[in-house]
C-alpha positions in Angstrom: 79.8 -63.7 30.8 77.3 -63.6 33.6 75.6 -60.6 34.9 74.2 -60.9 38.6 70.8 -59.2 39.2 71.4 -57.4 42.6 68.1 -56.3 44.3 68.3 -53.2 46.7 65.4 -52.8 49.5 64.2 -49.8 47.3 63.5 -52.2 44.6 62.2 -55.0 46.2 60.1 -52.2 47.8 58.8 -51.2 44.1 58.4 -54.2 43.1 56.0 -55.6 45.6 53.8 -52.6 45.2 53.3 -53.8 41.9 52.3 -57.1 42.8 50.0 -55.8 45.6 48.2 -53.6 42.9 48.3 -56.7 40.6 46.7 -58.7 42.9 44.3 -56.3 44.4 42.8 -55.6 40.6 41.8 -59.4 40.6 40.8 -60.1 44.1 38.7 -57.1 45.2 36.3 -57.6 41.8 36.3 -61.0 43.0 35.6 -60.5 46.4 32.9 -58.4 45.3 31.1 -60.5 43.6 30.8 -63.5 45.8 29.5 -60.4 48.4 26.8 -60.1 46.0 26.1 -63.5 44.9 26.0 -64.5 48.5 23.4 -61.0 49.4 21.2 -62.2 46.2 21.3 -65.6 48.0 20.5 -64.3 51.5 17.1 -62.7 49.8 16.6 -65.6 48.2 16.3 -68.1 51.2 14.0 -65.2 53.3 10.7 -66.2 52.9 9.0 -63.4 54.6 7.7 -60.8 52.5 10.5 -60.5 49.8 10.1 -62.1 46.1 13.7 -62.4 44.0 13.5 -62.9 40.3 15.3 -65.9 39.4 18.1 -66.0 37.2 15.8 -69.2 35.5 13.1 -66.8 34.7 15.6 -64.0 34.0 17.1 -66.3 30.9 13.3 -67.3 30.1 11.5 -63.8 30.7 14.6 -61.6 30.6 13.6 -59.6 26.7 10.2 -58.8 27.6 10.7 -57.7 31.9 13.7 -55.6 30.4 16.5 -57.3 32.9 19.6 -59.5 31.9 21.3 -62.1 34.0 23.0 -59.6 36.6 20.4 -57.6 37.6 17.5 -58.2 39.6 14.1 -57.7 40.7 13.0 -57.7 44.6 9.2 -57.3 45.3 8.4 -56.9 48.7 4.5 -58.6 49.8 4.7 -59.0 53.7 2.4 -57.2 56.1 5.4 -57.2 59.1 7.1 -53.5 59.5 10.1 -55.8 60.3 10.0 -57.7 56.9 9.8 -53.8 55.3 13.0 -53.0 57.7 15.1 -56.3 56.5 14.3 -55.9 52.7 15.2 -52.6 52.9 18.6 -53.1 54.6 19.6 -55.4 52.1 18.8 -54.0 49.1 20.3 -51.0 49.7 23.6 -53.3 49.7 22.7 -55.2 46.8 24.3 -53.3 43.4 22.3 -56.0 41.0 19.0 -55.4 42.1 17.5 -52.9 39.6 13.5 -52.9 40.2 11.5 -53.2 43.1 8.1 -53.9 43.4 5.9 -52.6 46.5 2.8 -55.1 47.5 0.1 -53.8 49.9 -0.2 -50.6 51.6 2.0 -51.4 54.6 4.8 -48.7 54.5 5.8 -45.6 55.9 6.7 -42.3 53.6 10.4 -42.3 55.3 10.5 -46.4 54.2 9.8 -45.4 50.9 12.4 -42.4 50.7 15.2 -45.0 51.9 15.0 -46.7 47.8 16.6 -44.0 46.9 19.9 -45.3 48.5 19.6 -48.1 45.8 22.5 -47.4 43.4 21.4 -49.0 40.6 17.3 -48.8 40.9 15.8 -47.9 37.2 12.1 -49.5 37.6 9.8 -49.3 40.3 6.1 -50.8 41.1 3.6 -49.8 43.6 0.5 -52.0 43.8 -2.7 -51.5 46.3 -1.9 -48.5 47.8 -2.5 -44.8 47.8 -0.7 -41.8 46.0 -0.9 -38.6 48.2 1.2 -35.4 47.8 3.5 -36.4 49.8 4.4 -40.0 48.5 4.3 -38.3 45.1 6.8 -35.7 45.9 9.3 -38.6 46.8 8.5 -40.8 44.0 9.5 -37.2 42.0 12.4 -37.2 43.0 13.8 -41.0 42.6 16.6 -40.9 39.6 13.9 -44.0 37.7 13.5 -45.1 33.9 10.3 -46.5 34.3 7.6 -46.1 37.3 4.3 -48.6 37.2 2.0 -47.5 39.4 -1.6 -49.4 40.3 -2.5 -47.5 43.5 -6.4 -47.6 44.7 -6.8 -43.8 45.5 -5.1 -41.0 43.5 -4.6 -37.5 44.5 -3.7 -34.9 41.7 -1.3 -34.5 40.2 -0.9 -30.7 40.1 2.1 -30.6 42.6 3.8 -34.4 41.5 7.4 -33.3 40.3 7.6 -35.8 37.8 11.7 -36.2 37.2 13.0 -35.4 33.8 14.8 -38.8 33.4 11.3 -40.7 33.6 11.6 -42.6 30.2 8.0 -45.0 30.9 5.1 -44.4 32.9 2.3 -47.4 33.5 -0.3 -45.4 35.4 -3.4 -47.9 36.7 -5.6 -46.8 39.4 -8.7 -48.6 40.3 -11.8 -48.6 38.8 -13.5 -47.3 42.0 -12.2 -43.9 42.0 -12.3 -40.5 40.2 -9.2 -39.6 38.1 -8.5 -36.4 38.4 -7.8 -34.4 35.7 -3.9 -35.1 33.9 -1.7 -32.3 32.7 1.6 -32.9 31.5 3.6 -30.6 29.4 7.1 -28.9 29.2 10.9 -31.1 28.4 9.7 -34.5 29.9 11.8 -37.5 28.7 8.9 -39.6 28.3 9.4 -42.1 25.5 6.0 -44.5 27.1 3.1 -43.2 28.6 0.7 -46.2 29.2 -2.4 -44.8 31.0 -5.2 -47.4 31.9 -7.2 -45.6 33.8 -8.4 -42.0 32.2 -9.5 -38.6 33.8 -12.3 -36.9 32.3 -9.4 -34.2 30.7 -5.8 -35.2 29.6 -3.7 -33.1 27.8 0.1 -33.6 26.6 1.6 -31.2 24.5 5.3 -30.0 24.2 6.6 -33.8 25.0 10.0 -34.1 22.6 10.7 -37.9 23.3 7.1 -39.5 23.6 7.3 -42.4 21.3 4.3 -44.4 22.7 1.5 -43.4 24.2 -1.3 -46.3 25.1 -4.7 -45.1 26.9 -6.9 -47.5 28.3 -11.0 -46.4 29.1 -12.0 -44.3 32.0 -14.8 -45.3 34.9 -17.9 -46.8 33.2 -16.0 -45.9 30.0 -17.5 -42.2 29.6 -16.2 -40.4 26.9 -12.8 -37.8 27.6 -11.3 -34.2 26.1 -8.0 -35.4 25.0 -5.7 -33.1 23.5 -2.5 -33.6 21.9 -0.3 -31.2 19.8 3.5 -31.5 19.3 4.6 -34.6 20.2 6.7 -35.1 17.2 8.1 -38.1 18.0 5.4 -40.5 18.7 4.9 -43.0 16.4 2.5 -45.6 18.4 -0.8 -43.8 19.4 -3.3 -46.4 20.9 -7.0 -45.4 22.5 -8.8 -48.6 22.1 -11.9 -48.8 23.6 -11.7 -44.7 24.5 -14.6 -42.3 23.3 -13.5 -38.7 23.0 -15.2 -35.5 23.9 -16.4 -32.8 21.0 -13.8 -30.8 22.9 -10.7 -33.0 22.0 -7.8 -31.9 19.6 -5.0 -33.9 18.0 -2.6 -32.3 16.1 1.1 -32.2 15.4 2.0 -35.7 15.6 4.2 -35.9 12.0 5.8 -39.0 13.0 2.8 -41.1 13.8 3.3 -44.7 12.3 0.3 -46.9 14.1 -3.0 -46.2 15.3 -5.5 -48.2 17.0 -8.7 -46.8 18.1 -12.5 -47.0 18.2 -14.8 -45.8 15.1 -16.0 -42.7 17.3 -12.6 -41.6 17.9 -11.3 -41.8 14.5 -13.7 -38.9 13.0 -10.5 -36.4 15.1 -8.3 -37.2 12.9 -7.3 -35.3 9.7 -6.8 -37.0 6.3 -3.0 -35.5 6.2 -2.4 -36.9 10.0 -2.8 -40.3 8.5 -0.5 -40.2 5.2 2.3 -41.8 6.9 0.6 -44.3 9.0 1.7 -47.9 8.6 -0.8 -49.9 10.8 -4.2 -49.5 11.9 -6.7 -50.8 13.8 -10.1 -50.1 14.3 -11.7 -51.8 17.6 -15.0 -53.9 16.4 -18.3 -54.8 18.7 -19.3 -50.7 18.6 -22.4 -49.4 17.9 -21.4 -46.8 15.9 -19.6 -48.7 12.8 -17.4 -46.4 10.1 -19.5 -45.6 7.2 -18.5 -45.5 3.5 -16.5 -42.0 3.3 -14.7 -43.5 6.2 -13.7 -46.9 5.3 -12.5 -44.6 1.7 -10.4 -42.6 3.8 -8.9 -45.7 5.3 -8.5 -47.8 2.7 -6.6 -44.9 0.5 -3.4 -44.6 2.6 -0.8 -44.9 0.8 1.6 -46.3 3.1 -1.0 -48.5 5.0 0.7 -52.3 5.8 -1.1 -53.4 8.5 -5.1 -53.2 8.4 -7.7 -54.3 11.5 -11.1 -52.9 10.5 -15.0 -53.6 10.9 -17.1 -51.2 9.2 -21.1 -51.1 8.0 -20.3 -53.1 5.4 -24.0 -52.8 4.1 -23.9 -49.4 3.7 -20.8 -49.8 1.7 -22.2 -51.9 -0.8 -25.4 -49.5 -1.1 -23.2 -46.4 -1.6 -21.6 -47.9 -4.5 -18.0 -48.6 -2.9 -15.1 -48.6 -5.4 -12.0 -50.8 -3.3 -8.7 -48.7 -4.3 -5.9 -50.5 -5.1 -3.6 -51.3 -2.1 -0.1 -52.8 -3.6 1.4 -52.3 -0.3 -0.8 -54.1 2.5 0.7 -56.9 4.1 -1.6 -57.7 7.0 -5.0 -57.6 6.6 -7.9 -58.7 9.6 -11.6 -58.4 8.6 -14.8 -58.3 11.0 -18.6 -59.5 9.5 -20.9 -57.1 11.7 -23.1 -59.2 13.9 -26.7 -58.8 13.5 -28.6 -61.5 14.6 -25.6 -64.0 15.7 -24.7 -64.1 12.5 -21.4 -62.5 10.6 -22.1 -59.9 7.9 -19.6 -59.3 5.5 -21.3 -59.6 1.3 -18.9 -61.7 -0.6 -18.7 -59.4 -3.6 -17.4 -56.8 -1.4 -14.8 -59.0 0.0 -13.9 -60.8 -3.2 -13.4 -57.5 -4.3 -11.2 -56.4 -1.5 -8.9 -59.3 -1.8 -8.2 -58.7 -5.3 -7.3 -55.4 -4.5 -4.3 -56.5 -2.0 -1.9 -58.8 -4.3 1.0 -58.1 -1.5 -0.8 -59.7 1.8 1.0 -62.2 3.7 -1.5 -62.3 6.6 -5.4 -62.8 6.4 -8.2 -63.3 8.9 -11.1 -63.6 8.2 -14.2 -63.2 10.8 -17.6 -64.2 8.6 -20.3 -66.0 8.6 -19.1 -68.3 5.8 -16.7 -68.5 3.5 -18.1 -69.5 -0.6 -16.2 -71.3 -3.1 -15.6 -67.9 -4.7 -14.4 -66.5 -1.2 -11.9 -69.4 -1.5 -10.9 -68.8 -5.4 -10.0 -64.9 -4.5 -7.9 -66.1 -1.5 -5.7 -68.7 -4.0 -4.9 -66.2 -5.8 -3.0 -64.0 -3.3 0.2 -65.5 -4.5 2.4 -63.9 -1.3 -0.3 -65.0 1.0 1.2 -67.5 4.1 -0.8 -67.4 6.8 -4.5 -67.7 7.1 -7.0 -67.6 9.7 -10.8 -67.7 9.2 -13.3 -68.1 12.0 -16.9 -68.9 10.6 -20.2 -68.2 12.2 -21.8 -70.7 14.5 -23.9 -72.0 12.1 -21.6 -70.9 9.3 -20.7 -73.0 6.2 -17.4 -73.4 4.2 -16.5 -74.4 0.2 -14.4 -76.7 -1.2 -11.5 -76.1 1.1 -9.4 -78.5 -1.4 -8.6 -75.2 -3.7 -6.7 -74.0 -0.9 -4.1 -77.0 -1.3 -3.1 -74.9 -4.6 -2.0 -71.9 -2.5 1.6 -70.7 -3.2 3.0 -70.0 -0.1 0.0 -70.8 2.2 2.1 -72.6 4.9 -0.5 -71.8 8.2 -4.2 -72.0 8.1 -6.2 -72.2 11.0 -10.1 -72.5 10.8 -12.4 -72.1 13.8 -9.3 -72.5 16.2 -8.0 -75.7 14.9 -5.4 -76.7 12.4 -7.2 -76.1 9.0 -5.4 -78.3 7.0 -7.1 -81.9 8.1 -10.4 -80.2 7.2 -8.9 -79.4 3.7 -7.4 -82.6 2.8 -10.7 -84.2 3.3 -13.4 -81.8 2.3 -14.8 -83.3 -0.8 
């Protein structure tokens, strides 16, 4: 028995709607994207004044510029207002580009208002050029995730209405200038605050999602009043090379897990601010060198892993230090002071050291030279596999043949070079 399929106008009607949808959900996504691919291409090919990231050095670079393959990153160098006009009429069509980068100090505060018509724009870079009130007020109010900012003149920042989505700020104005003095409190979303150039004051306080915070040195590295209090998120804290006022307070930061900083700056913090730190490093080539009630402190923590540290090593061995047991260090990097181009580091106290550290994995070494019984304590760090040691100019070395009976010691570098040829024939 045969049925016969009878089709009415009504549902041959239906049924090519259906196939129009059909066909619509595969062409219009497809039509799309060539639009795009062939925009991205378009920039690509103009050569005047407009820089697209590759997808080559997207694959290669991708991790550490924070971009994947469908997104890009335009940077606009030219000096022509009509280069300025063109990049900006195409990348407000362009859905993949995600970061642009300014060159130069060749646009108009209504050029730099028209980014904000870029739909998908999360990073932003302005290089050579000026911050005034005005160019800050519309830089305030661009929806970004991370701003970098290296302008030659800065204005304060008082009046900047710095949005609340703002999760990075790179902040590096030149040399040549004045910072003026940095405030910033209340609900910001900042999660990294890398500042390069200092003002004489800074304070944060009250800042729920700061995570990092990096501060770089200030004009003719003068000392600053830092203060920081409730920031109970951060957990990387680093002020390098930066000197701090008597004026300066840090407190309330419970989940602080690194610290790098300068011996002058390290007399701020409070034994019970440290308990829970992780890694630390102490800048070398100061003046002022930690002293035996600090290097105590430091070599006490309990949860310590990571360890960069030059001290007065001297004055450590005349005060009778007592190296505390430190079962959980992992990474350990050691500074000789230099006096009279030479590397001082006594090798009782750093035989003494290294038998205090059975867990390290990483050593480096920076002395003048390193003994036979230098080389006996460093065998017998049975977890150690990597180890540099850079000896003085003049500096001598042991039997480097006792290393050959190292565990786990898979890298050694000495001086530079590959430091196993040197130990295979040292007699």
């Amino acid at each position: 028995m045969r049925f016969r399929l009878q089709y009415s106008l009504l549902t041959l009607l239906v049924l090519t709607t259906v196939c129009a949808v059909v066909i619509a959900f595969v062409v219009v996504p497809w039509r799309h994207e060539r639009e795009q691919s062939e925009l991205i291409e378009r920039l690509k090919n103009y050569d005047h004044g407009v820089y697209v990231l590759s997808e080559e050095r997207i694959s290669e670079f991708g991790e550490s510029l924070g971009v994947t393959k469908n997104s890009y990153e335009l940077m606009h160098w030219g000096r022509e207002p009509q280069q300025l006009e063109f990049f900006l009429e195409h990348a407000a069509k362009c859905e993949r580009v995600n970061a642009v980068k300014f060159k130069y100090d060749n646009f108009t505060t209504e050029q730099l208002a028209k980014l904000r018509r870029l739909p998908r724009l999360e990073r932003f870079t302005l290089e050579s050029s000026y911050l005034d009130e005005e160019r800050m007020q519309i830089l305030g109010k661009m929806p970004l995730k991370e701003m970098h900012l290296e302008p030659s003149h800065v204005y304060s920042f008082e009046k900047w209405p710095i949005q609340s989505q703002l999760e990075s700020l790179t902040l590096n104005a030149a040399h040549t200038i004045e910072f003026p003095p940095l405030q910033l409190n209340g609900h910001l979303k900042f999660q990294k605050l890398h500042l390069q150039s200092l003002p004489k004051t800074l304070s944060l306080e009250n800042c729920p999602e700061l995570k990092i915070l990096d501060l770089g040195y200030t004009f003719n590295c003068d000392p600053i009043e830092l203060r920081l209090r409730n920031l109970p998120k951060l957990e990387r804290l680093s002020l390098d090379d930066t000197s701090l006022l008597p004026g300066s307070r840090i407190e309330e930061l419970p989940a602080l897990r690194e610290l790098h900083l300068c011996p002058p700056a390290f007399e701020f913090f409070r034994h019970h601010q440290l308990n829970k730190l992780q890694a630390l490093s102490i800048s070398s080539f100061w003046e002022k060198r930690l002293d035996r009630a600090a290097v105590v402190r430091i070599l006490s923590l309990p949860k310590l892993q990571k360890l960069t540290i030059e001290a007065d090593w001297q004055d450590c061995v005349d005060n009778g230090l007592r190296v505390p047991s430190m079962p959980k260090l992992k990474e350990l990097c050691l500074h000789g002071n230099y006096e009279n181009k030479k590397w001082h580091l006594p090798d009782q106290l750093l035989i003494q050291i290294l038998r205090q550290t059975p867990a390290l994995e990483l050593l480096t070494l920076n002395v003048e030279n390193a003994s036979d019984e230098v080389l006996q304590a460093i065998v017998r760090l049975e977890k150690l596999e990597t180890l540099y040691v850079r000896l003085g100019e003049h500096g001598t070395h042991g039997d480097l043949t006792v290393l050959l009976k190292s565990k786990k010691l898979g890298s050694f570098m000495l001086n530079g070079k590959p430091g196993w040829p040197a130990a295979q024939a040292s007699p």
